[in-house]
C-alpha positions as CSV (number, residue, x, y, z in Angstrom):
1,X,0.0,0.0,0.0
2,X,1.3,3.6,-0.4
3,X,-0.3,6.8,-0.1
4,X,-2.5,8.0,-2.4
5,X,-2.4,11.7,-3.6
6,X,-5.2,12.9,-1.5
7,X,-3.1,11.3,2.2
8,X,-0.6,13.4,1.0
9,X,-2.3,16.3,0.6
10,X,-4.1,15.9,4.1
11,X,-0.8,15.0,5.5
12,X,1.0,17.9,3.5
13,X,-2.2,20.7,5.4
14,X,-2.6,19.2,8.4
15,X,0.5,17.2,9.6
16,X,-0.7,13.5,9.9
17,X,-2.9,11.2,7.5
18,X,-5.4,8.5,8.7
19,X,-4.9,5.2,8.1
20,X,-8.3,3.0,8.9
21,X,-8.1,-0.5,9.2
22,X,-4.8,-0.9,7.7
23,X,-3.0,-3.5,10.7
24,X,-4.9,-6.7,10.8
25,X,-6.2,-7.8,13.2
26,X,-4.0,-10.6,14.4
27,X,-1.2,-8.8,14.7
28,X,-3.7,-6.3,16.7
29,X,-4.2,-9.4,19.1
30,X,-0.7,-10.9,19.6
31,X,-0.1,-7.5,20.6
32,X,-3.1,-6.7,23.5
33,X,-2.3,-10.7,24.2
34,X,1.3,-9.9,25.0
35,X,0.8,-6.3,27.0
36,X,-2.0,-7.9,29.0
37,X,-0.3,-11.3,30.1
38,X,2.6,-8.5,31.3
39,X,0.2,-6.6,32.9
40,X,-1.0,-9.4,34.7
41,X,2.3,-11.0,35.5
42,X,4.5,-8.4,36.0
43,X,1.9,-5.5,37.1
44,X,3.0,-2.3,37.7
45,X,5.0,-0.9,40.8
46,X,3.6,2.9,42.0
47,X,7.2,3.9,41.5
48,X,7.3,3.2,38.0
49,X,4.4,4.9,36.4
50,X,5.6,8.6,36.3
51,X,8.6,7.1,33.7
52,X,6.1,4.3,32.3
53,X,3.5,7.1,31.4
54,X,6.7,9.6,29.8
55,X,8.5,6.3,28.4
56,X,6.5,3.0,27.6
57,X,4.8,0.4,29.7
58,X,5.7,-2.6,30.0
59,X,9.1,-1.7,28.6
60,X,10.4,-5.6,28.2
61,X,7.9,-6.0,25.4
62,X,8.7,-3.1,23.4
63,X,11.4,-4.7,20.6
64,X,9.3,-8.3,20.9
65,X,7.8,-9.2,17.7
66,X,4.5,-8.9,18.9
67,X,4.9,-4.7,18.9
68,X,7.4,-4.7,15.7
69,X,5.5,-7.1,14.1
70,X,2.5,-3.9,14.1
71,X,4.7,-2.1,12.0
72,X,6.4,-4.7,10.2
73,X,4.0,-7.0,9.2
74,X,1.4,-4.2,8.4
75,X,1.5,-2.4,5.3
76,X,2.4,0.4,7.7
77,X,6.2,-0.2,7.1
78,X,5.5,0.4,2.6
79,X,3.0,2.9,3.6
80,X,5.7,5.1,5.5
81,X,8.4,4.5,2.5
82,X,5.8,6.0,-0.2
83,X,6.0,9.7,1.6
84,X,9.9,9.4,3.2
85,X,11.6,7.4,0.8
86,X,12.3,3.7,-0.5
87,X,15.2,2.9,1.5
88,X,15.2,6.0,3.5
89,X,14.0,5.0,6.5
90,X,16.7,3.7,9.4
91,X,15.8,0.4,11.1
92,X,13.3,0.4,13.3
93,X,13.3,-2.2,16.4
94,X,11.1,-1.0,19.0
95,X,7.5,0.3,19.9
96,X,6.1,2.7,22.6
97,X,3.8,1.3,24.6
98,X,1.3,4.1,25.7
99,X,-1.0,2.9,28.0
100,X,-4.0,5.5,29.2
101,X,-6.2,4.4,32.3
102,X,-9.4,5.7,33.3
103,X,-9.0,8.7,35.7
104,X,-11.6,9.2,38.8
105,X,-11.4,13.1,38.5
106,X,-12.2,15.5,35.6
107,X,-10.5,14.9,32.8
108,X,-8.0,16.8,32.1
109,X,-7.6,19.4,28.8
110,X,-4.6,18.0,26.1
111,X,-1.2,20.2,26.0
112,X,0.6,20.4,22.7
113,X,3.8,19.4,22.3
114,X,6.7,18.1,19.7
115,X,8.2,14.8,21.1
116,X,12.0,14.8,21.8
117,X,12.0,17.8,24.6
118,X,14.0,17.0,28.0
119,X,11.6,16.5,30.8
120,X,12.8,14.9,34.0
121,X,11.5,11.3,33.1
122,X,11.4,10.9,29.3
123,X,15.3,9.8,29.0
124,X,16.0,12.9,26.9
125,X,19.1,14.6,28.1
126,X,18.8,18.1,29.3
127,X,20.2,20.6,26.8
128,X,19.6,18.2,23.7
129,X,16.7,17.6,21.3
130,X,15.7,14.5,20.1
131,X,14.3,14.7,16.8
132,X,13.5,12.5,14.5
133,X,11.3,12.0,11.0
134,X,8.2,10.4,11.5
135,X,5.3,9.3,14.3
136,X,3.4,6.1,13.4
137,X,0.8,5.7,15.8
138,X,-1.4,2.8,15.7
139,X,-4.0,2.2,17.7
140,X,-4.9,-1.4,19.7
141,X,-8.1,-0.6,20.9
142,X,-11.3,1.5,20.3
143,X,-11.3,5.0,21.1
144,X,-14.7,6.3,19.7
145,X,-15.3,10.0,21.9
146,X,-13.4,12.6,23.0
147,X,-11.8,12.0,26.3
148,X,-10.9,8.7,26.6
149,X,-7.3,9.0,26.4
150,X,-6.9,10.2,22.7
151,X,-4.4,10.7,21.1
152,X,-4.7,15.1,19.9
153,X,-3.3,16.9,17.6
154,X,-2.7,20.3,16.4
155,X,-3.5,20.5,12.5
156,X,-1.2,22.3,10.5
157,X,1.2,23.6,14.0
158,X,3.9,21.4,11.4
159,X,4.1,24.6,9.1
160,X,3.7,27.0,11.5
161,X,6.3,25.6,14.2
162,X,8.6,25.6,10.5
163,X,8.1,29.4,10.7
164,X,9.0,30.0,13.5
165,X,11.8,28.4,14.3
166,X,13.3,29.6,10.5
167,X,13.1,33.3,12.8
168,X,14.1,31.9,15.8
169,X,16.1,28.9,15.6
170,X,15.6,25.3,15.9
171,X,17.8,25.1,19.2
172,X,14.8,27.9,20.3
173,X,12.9,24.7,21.5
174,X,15.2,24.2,24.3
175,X,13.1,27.4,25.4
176,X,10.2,25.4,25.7
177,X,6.9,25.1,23.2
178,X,6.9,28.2,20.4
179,X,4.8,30.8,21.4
180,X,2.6,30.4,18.2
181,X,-1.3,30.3,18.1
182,X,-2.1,27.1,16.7
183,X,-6.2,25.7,15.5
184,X,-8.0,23.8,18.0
185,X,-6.8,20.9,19.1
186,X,-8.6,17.5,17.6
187,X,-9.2,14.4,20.0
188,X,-8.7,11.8,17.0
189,X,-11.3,8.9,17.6
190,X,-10.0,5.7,16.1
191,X,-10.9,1.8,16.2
192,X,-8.8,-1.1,16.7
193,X,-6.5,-1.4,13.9
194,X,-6.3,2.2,12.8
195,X,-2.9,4.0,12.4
196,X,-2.1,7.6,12.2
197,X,1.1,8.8,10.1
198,X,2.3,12.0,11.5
199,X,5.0,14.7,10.5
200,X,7.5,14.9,13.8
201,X,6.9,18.8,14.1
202,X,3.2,18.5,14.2
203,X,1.9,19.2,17.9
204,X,0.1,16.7,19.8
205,X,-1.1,15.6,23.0
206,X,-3.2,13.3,24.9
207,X,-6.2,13.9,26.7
208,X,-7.7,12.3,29.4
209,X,-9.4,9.1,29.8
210,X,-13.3,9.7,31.4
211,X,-14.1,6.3,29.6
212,X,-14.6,2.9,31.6
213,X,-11.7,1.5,29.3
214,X,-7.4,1.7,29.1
215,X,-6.1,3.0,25.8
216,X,-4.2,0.9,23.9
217,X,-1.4,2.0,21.1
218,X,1.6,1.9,20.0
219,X,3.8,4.7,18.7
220,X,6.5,4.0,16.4
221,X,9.8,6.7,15.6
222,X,10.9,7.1,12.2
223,X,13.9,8.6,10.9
224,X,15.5,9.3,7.8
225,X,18.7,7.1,7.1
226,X,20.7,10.7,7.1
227,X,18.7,11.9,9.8
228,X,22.2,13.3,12.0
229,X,23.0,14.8,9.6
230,X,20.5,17.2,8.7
231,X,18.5,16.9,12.1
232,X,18.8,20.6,12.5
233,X,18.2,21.6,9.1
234,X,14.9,20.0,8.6
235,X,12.9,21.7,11.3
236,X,13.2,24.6,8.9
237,X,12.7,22.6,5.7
238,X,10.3,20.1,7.1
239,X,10.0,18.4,3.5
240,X,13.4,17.6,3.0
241,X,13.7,14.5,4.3
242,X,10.4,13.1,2.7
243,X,10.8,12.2,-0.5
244,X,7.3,11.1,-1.2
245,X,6.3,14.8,-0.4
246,X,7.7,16.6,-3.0
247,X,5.2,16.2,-6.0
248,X,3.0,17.6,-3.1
249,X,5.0,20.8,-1.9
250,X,5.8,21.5,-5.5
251,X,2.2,21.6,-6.4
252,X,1.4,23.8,-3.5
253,X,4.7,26.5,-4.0
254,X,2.8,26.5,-7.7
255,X,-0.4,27.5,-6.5
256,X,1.1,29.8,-4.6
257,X,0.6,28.2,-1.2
258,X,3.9,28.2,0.5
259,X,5.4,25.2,1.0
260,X,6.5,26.3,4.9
């Protein structure tokens, strides 16, 4: 499978393209089957679930084939090649396991964010930026309202964080979150088996769970093979490391859309 010209478009406007339906369903089930007998062996001390919620849960699963096999066995992997690059893409051998339990109070709003920012439980270093290409998300359970733990984005923030860290900087995120005025947030409601493909800079968040039911997904990092090399450069030229893409910018910069 590879994208079609109208994912691109809507991944080229608002930062991420859905994906319905595209990891079967097996795969869906080894998955649940493998966090759940964890869960249930294994649990989950108090201690652990500031760095669990920041980091993954049940962290001994997440290079097992049953959470690479998501993006490996899917058409994900082919999917994600058609907008970065045959070839492009560096190896990828583990999942995020993300987790979101009911909470007993209010739930709370979503906060935007670009992933790869130091906080004191994430394992990024302080002073550093962890950038990469690509988020694949893909989603293990249902998730059909707002609040129950979805996962929120910020259409289009992509172009505009582009802006304004072209005037600013990209090391400017070391600041914090641009002070840019983004849309409204969208809670994205999904059922078992979707995926979302998402551009790195585009904003997200999760909101909180009023449902009876956890949250299941799995997020997946992507980077280009030259990545290092250009991980700097690319938050100002957030195209240049998708390959796919470029029929799509070229089309908008002809319009007279900028491509930024």
């Amino acid at each position: 499978m590879r994208l079609t010209t109208a994912h691109k478009q809507a991944l080229y406007d608002d930062g991420l393209v859905r994906l319905p339906g595209i990891v079967p369903s097996e795969l869906v089930n080894a998955a649940l089957r493998a966090i759940n007998g964890s869960l249930g062996s294994e649990g989950i001390h108090p201690d652990d679930l500031v760095t669990f919620r920041s980091r993954s849960y049940t962290p001994e699963l997440q290079t097992s084939p049953a959470i690479t096999d998501l993006l490996h066995r899917s058409p994900l992997w082919e999917v994600a090649e058609s907008a970065i690059g045959e070839g492009a893409i560096a190896p990828v051998n583990a999942g995020q396991i993300a987790l979101r339990f009911p909470t007993p109070d209010t739930p709370h709003d979503p906060h935007a964010h670009i992933d790869g920012m130091y906080s004191p439980h994430n394992g990024v270093p302080k002073g550093t930026i962890a950038n990469f290409t690509a988020l694949v998300g893909v989603f293990l359970s249902d998730v059909p309202t707002s609040y129950a733990g979805n996962f929120t984005v910020w259409p289009g923030s992509h172009r505009q964080y582009e802006s304004y860290f072209r005037e600013h900087g990209p090391d400017s995120l070391l600041n914090g979150m641009p002070d840019v005025e983004v849309a409204e947030p969208e809670q994205v409601t999904a059922r078992a088996g979707d995926a979302v493909l998402a551009h790195y800079q585009l904003g997200h968040g999760i909101a909180g769970n009023a449902s009876p039911h956890i949250r299941y997904a799995i997020f997946f990092r992507l980077s280009h093979v030259d990545h290092q090399s250009v991980r700097w450069e690319c938050m100002t030229d957030i195209w240049r490391e998708w390959a796919g893409m470029r029929d799509v910018a070229a089309a908008a910069n002809t319009a007279g859309t900028p491509a930024n």
